[in-house]
Backbone as numpy.savetxt, mean C-alpha at the origin, in Angstrom:
# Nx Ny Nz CAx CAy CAz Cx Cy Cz
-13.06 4.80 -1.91 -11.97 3.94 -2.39 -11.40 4.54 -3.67
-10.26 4.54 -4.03 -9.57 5.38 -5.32 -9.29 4.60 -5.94
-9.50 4.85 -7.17 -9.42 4.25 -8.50 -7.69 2.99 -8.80
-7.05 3.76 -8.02 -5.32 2.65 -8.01 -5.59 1.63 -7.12
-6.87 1.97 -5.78 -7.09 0.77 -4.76 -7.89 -0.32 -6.09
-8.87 0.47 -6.24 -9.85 -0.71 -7.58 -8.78 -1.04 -8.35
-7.89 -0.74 -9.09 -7.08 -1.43 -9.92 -6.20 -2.56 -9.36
-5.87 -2.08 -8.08 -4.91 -3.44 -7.45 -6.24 -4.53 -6.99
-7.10 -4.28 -6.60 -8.01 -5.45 -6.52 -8.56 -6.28 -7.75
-8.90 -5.23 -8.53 -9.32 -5.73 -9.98 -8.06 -6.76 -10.79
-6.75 -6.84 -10.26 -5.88 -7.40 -10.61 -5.74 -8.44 -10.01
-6.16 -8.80 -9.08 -5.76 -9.69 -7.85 -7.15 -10.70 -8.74
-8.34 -10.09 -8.62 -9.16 -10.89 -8.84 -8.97 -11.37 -10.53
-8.50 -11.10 -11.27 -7.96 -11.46 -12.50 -7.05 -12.56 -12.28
-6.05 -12.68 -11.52 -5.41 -13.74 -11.78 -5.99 -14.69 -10.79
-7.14 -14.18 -10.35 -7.75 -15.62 -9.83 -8.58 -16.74 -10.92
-9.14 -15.54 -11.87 -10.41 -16.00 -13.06 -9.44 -16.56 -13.95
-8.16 -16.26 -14.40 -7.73 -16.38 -15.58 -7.77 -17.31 -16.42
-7.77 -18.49 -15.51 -7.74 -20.05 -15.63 -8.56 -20.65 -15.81
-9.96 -19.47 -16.06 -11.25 -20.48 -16.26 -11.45 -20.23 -17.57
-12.05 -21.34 -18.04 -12.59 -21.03 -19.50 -13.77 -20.17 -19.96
-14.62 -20.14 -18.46 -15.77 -19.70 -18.97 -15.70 -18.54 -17.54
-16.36 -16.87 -17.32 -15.98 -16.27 -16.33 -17.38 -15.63 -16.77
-18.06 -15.42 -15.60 -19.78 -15.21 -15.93 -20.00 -13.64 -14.73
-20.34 -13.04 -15.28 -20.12 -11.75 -14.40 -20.65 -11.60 -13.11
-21.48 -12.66 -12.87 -21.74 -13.29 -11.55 -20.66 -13.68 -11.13
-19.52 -14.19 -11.69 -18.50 -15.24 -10.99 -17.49 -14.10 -11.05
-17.16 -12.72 -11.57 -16.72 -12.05 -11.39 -16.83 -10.90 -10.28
-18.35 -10.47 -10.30 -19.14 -9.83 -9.27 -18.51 -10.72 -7.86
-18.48 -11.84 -8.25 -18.69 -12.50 -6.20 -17.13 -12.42 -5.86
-16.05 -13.13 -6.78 -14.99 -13.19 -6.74 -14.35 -11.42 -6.33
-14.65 -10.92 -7.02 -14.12 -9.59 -6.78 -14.65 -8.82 -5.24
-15.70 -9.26 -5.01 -15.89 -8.70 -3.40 -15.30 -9.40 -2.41
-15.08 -10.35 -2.84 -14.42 -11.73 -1.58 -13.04 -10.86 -1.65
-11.60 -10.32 -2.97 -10.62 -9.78 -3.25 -10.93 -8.27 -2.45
-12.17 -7.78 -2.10 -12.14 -6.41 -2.00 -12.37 -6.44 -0.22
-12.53 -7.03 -0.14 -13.64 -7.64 1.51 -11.51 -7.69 2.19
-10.79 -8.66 1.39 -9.73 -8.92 2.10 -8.92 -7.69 2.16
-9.03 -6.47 0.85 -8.30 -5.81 0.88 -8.60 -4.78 1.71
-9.73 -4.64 1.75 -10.47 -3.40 3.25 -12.25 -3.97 3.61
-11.38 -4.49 4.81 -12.90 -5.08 5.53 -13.63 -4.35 6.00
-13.46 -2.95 5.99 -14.91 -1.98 6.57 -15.36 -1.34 5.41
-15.22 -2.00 4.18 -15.63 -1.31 3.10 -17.47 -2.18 3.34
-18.47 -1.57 2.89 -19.48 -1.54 2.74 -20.11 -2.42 1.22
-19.71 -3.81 0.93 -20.16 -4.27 -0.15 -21.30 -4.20 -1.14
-22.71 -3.91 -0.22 -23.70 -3.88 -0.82 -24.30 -2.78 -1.53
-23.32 -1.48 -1.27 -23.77 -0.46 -2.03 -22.62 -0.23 -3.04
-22.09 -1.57 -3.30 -20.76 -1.43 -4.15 -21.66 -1.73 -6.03
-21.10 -0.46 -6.43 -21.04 -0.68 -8.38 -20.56 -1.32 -9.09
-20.91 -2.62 -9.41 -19.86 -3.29 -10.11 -19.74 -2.97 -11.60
-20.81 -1.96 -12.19 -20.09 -2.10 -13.17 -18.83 -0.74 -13.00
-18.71 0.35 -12.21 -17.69 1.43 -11.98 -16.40 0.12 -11.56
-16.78 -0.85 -11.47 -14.90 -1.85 -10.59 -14.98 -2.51 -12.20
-16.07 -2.81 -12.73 -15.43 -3.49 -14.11 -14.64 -2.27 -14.89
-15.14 -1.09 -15.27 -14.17 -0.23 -16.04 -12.78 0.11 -15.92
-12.48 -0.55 -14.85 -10.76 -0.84 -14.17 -10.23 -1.72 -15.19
-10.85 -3.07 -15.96 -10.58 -3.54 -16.47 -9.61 -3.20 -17.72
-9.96 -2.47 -18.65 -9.61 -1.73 -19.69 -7.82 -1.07 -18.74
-8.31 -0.16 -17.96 -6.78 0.34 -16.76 -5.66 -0.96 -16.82
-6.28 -2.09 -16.33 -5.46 -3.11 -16.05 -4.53 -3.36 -17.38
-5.72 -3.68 -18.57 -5.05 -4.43 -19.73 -4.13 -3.75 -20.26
-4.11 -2.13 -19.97 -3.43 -1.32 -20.67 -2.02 -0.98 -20.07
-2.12 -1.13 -18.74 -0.70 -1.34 -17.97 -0.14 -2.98 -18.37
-0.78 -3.74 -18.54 -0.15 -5.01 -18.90 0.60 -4.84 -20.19
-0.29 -4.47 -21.14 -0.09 -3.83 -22.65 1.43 -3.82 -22.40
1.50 -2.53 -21.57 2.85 -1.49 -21.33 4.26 -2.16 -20.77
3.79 -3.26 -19.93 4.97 -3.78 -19.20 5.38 -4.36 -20.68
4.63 -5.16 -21.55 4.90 -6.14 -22.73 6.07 -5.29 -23.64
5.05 -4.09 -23.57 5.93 -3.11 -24.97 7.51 -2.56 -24.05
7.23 -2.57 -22.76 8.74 -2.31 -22.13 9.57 -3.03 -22.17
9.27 -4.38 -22.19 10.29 -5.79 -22.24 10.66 -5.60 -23.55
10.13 -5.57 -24.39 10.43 -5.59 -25.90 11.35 -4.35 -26.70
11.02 -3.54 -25.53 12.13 -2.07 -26.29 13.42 -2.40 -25.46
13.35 -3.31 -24.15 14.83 -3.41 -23.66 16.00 -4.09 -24.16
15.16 -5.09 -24.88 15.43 -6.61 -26.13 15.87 -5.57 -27.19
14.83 -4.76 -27.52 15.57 -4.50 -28.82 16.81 -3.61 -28.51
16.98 -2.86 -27.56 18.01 -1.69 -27.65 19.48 -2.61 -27.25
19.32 -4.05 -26.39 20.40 -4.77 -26.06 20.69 -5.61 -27.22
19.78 -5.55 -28.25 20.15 -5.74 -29.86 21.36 -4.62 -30.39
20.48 -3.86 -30.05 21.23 -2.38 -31.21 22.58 -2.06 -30.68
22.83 -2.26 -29.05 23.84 -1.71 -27.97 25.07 -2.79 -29.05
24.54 -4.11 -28.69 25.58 -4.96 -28.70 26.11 -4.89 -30.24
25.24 -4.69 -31.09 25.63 -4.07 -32.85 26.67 -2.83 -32.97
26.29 -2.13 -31.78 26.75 -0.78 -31.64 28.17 -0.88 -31.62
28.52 -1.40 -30.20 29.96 -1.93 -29.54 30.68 -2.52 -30.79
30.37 -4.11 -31.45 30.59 -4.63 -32.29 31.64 -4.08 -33.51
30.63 -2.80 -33.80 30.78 -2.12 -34.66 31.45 -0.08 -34.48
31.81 -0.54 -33.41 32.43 1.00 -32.59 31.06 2.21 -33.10
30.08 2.08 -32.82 29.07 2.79 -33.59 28.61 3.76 -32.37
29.43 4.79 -32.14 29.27 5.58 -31.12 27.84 6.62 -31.34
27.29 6.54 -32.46 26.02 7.28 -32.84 24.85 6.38 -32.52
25.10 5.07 -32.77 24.05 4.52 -32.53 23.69 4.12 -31.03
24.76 3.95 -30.30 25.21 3.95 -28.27 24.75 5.22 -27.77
24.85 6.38 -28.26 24.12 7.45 -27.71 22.68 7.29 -28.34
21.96 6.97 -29.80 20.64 6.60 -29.51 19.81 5.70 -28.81
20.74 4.53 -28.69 20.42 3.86 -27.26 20.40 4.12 -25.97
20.95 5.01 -25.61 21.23 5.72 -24.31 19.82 6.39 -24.36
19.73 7.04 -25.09 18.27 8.35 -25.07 17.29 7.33 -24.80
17.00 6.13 -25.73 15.82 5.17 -25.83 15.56 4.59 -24.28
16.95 4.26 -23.70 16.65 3.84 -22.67 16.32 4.51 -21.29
17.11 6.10 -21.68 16.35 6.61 -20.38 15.33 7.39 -20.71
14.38 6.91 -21.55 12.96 7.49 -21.83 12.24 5.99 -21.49
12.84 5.19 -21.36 12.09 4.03 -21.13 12.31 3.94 -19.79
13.05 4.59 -18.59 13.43 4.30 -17.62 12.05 5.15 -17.25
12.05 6.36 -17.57 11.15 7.19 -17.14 9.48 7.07 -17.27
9.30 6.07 -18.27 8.09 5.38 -18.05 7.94 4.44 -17.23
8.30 3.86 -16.55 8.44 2.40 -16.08 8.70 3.00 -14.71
9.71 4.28 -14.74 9.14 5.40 -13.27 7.61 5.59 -13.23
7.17 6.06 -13.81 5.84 6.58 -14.18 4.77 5.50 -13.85
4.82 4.32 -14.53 3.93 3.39 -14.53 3.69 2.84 -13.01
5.46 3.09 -12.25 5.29 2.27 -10.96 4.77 2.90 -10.15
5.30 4.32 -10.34 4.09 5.26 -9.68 2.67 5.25 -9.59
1.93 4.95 -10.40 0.51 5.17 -10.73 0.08 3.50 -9.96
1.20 2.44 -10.18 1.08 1.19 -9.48 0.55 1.05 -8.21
1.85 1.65 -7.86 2.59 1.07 -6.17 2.15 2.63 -5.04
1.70 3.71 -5.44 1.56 4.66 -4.67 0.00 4.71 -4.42
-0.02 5.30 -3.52 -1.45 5.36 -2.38 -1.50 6.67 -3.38
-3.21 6.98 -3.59 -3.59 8.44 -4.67 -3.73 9.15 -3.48
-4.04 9.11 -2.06 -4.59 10.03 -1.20 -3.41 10.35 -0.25
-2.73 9.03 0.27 -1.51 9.58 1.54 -0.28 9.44 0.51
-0.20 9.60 -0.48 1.23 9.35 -1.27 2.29 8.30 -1.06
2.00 7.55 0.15 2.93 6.22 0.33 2.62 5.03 -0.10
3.70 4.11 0.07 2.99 3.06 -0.70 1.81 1.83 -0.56
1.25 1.84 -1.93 0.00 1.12 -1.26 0.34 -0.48 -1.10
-0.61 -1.26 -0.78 -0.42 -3.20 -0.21 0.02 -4.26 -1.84
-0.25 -3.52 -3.03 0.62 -4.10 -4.01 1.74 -4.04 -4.04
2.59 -2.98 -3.86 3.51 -2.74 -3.55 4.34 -3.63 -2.62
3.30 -3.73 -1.25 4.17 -4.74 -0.59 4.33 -6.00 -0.94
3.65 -6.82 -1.59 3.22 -7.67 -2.00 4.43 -8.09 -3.41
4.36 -7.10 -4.08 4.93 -6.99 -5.37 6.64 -6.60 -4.66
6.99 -6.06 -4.11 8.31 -5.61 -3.75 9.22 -6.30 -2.83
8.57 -6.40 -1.77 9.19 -6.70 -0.59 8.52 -8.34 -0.32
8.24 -9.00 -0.60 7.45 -10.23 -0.73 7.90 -11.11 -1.71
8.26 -12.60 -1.40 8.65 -13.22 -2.32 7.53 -14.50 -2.14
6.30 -14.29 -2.93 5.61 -15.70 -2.56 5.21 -15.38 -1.22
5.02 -14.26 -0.91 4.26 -14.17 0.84 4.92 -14.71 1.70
6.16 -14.34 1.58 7.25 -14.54 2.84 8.17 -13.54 2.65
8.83 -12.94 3.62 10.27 -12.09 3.28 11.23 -12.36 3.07
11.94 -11.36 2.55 13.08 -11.70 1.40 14.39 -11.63 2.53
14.04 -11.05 3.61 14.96 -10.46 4.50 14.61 -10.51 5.76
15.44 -10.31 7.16 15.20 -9.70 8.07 14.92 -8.60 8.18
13.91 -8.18 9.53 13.50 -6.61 9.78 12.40 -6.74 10.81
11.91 -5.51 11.04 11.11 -5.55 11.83 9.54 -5.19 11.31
8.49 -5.47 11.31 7.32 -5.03 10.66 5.97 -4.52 11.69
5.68 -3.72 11.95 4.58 -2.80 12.43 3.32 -2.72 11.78
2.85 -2.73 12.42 1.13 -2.31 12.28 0.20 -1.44 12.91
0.11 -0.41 12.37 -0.89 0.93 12.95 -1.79 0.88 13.04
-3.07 1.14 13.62 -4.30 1.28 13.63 -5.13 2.47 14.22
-5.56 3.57 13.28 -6.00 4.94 14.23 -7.30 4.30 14.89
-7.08 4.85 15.84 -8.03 5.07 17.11 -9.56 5.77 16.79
-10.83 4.97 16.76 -11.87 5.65 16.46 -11.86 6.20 15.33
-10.97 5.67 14.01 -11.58 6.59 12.98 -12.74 6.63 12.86
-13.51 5.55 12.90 -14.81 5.53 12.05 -15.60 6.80 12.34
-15.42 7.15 14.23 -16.19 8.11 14.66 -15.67 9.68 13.80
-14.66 9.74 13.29 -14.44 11.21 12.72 -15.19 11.17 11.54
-15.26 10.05 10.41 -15.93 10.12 9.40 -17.28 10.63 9.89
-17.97 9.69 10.65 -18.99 10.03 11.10 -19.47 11.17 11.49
-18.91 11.86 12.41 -19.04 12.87 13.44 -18.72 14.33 12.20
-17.46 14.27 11.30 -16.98 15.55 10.90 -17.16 15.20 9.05
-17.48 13.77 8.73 -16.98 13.63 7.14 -15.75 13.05 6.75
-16.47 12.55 5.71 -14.92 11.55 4.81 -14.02 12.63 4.27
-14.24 13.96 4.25 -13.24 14.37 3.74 -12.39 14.64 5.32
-12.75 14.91 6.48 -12.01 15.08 7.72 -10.84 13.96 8.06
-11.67 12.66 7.71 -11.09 12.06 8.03 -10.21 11.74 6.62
-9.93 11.96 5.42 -9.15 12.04 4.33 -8.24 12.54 5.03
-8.31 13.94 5.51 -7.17 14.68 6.04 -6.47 14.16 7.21
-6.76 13.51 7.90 -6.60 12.93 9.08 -5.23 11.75 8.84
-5.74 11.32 7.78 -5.09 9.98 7.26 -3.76 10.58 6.27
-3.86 11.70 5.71 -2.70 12.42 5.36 -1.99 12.92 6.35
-2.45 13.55 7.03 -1.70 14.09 8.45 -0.62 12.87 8.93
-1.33 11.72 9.50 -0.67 10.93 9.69 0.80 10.32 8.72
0.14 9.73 7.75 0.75 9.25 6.83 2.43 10.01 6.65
2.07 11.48 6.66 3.26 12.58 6.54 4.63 12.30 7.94
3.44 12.22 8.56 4.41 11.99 10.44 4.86 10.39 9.83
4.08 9.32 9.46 5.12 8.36 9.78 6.09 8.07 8.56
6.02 8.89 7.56 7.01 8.83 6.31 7.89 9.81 7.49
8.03 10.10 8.71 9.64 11.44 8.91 10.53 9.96 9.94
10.06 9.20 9.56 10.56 7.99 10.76 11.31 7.26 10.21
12.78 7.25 10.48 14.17 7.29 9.28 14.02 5.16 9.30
14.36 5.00 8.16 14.74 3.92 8.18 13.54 3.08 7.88
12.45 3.32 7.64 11.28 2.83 7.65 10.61 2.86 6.11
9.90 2.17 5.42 9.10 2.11 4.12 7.66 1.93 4.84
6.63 3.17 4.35 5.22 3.25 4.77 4.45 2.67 3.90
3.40 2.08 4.36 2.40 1.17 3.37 1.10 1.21 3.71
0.05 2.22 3.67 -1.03 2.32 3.14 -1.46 0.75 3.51
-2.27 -0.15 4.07 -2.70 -1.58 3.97 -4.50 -1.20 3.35
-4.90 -0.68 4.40 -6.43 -0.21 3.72 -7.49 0.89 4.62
-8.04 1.27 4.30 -8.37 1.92 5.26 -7.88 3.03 6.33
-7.60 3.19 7.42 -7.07 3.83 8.09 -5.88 2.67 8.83
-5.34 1.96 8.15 -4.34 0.69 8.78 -2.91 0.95 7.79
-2.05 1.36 8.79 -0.94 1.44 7.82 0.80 0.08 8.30
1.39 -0.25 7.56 2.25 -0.82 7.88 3.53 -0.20 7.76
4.79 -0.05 8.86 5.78 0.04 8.72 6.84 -1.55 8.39
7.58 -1.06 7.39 8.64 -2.10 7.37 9.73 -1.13 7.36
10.80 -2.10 8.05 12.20 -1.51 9.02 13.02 -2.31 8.53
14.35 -2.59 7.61 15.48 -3.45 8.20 17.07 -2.71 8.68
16.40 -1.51 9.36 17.80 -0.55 9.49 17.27 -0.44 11.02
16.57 -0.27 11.75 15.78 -0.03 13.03 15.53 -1.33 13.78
15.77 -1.34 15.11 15.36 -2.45 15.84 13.50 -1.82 16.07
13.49 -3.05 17.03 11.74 -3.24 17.32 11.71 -2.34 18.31
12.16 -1.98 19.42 12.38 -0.86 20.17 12.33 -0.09 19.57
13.23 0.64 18.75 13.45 2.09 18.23 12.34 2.72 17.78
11.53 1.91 16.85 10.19 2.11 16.61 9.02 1.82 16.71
9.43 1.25 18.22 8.31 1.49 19.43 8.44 3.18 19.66
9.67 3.29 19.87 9.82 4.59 20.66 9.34 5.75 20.11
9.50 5.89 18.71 9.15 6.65 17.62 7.73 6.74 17.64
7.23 5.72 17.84 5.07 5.63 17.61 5.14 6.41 18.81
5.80 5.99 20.06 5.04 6.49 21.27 5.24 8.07 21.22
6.41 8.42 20.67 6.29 9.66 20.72 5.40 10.87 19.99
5.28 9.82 18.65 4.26 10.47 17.56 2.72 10.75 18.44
2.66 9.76 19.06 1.66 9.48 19.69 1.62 10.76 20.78
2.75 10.83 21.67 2.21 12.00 22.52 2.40 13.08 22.18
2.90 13.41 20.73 2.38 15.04 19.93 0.84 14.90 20.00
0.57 13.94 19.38 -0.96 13.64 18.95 -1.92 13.78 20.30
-1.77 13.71 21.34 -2.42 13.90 22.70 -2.23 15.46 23.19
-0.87 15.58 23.05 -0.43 16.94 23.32 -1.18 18.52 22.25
-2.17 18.00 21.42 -2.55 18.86 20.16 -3.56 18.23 19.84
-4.75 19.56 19.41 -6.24 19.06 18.70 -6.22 19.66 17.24
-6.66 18.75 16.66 -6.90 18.96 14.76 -8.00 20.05 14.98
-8.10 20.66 14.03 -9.13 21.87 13.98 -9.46 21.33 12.13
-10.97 21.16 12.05 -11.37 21.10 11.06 -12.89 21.58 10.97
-13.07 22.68 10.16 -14.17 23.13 9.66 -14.93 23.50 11.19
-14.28 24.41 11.92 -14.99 24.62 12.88 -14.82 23.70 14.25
-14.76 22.48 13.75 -14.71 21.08 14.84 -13.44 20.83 15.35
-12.97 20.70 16.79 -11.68 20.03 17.12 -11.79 18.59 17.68
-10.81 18.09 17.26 -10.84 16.98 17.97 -9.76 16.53 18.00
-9.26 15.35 18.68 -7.67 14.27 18.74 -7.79 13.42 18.28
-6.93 12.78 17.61 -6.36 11.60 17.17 -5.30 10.77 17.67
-5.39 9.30 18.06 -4.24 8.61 18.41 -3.87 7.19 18.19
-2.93 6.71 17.77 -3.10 5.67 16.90 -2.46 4.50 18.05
-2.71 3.27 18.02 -2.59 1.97 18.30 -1.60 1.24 17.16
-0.90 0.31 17.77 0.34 -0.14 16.92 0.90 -1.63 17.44
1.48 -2.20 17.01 2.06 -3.64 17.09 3.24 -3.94 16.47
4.14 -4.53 17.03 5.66 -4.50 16.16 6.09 -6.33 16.44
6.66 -6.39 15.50 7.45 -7.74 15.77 8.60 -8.10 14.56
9.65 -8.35 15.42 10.92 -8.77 14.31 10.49 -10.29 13.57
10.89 -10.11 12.48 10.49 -10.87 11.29 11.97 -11.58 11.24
12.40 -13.04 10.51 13.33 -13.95 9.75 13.44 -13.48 8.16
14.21 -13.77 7.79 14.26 -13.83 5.92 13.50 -15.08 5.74
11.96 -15.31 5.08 11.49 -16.19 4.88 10.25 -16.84 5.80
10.20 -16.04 6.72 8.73 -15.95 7.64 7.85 -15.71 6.55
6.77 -16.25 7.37 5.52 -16.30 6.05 4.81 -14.39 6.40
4.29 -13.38 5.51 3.99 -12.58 5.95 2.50 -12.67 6.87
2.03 -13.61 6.65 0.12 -13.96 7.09 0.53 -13.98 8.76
1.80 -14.97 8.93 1.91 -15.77 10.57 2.10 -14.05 11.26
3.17 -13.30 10.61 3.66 -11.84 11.24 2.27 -10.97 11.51
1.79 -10.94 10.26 0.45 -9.92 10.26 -0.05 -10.25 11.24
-0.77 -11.56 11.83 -1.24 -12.32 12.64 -0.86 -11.62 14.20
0.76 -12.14 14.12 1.53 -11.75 15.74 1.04 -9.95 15.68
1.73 -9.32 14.26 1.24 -7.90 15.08 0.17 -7.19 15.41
-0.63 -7.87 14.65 -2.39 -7.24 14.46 -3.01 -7.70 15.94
-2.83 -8.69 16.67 -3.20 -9.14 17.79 -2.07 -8.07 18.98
-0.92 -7.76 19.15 -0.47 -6.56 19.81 -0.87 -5.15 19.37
-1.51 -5.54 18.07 -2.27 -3.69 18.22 -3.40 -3.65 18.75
-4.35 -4.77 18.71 -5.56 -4.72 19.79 -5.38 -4.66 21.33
-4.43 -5.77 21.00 -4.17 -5.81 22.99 -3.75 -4.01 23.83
-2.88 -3.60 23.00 -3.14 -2.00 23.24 -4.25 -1.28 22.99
-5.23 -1.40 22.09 -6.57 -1.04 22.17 -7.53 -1.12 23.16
-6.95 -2.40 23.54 -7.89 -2.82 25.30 -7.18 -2.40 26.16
-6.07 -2.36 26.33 -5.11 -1.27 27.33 -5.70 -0.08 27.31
-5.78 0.38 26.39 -5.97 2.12 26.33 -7.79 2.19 26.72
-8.72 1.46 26.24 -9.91 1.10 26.96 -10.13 1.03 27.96
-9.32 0.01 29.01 -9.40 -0.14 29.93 -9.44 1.15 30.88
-8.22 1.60 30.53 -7.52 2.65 31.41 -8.26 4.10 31.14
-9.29 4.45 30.39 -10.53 5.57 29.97 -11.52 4.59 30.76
-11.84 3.49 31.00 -13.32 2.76 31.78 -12.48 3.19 33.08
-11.05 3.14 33.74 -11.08 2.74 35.14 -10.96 4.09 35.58
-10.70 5.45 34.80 -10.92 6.26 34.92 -12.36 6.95 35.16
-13.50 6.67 34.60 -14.41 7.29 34.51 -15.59 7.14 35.70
């Protein structure tokens, strides 16, 4: 798990505690696995460090720190701008200009280190949450997808977490070339597409095809070959659908293809 996944959990479970008066590192310890359990359920709890997820803490306060000191330099420069104008103060409008696109470029920076996956470079489930989410419903129409690779667990197993690291980049790269689409990292080897330029077809059509490169070609790693092929679920979304009811509809059509594709390897064999 990478240190930006622990920080978006370590945040989640913060604004659950915030409200208590008293927060006992027991009540932090339990709270924070229940936050980590939702954010990737094949994570392994009991060999989890809590004090390596508390040192996130310090990470958190210091990005909070930062958003504070960003609000406050925007206040002040829409001080100085409007003094500026006021006062035809064309020296002081170009030092505002500089202030602000050095402040733009942090606040690039910060969202980066936020909202991006450290391993597949797309974006991670704060992001969705934080962006595209208003109160856990959408802001918009579109269509929303759900991936699921096929047997990862067995590559970790069989070749190593770093095989399957690569595996999950590989991917990740193919479904960032799929126009019209924002990629999202959810956890694990589970990624989400959101679409509002693409119908639900179109990127059906797009998986299936990704999909039969992926049949058509074996990964070569460290000696070992093997295939990869991913399972998927799509369904058009309202402006204002709850995201839980959607997750729900598509996560249940990415299994039902899981048992499709089962089936049809049992009626074969």
């Amino acid at each position: 798990m990478s240190d930006i996944d622990l920080k978006i959990v370590t945040g989640d479970t913060l604004k659950e505690l915030i409200s208590l008066d008293v927060v006992t590192p027991e009540m932090y310890e339990a709270t924070f696995k229940t936050k980590l359990k939702l954010f990737d359920s094949s994570l392994e709890l009991d060999n989890l460090d809590i004090d390596i997820v508390s040192q996130n803490l310090e990470t958190i306060v210091k990005i909070e720190e930062q958003n504070k000191e960003n609000s406050q330099i925007i206040v002040e420069n829409l001080e100085l701008a409007q003094d500026a104008i006021e006062k035809e103060n064309r020296e002081v409008l170009q030092e505002v200009k500089e202030h602000m696109r050095e402040l733009q470029n942090k606040i690039a920076k910060l969202e980066n280190e936020i909202y991006i996956d450290t391993l597949t470079k797309v974006y991670n489930r704060k992001w969705l949450f934080d962006k595209e989410l208003q109160n856990e419903v959408f802001k918009e129409s579109g269509v929303m997808t759900f991936i699921d690779l096929d047997n990862f667990k067995s590559i970790n197993d069989n070749y190593g977490h770093l095989a399957g690291d690569k595996v999950l980049l590989l991917v990740a790269n193919m479904l960032v070339k799929i126009e019209g689409c924002e990629i999202v990292r959810y956890g694990g080897d589970e990624f989400i597409l959101i679409s509002y330029r693409q119908t639900k077809e179109e990127i059906e059509r797009e998986l299936t095809l990704l999909n039969d490169s992926f049949n058509n070609k074996s990964l070569k790693f460290q000696g070992n070959t093997f295939k990869i092929s991913l399972s998927f679920g799509s369904h058009t979304f309202q402006a204002e659908e709850s995201f839980k009811e959607i997750a729900q509809v598509v996560d249940e059509k990415m299994y039902e293809q899981k048992r499709e594709k089962k089936a049809k390897i049992e009626a074969l064999s």
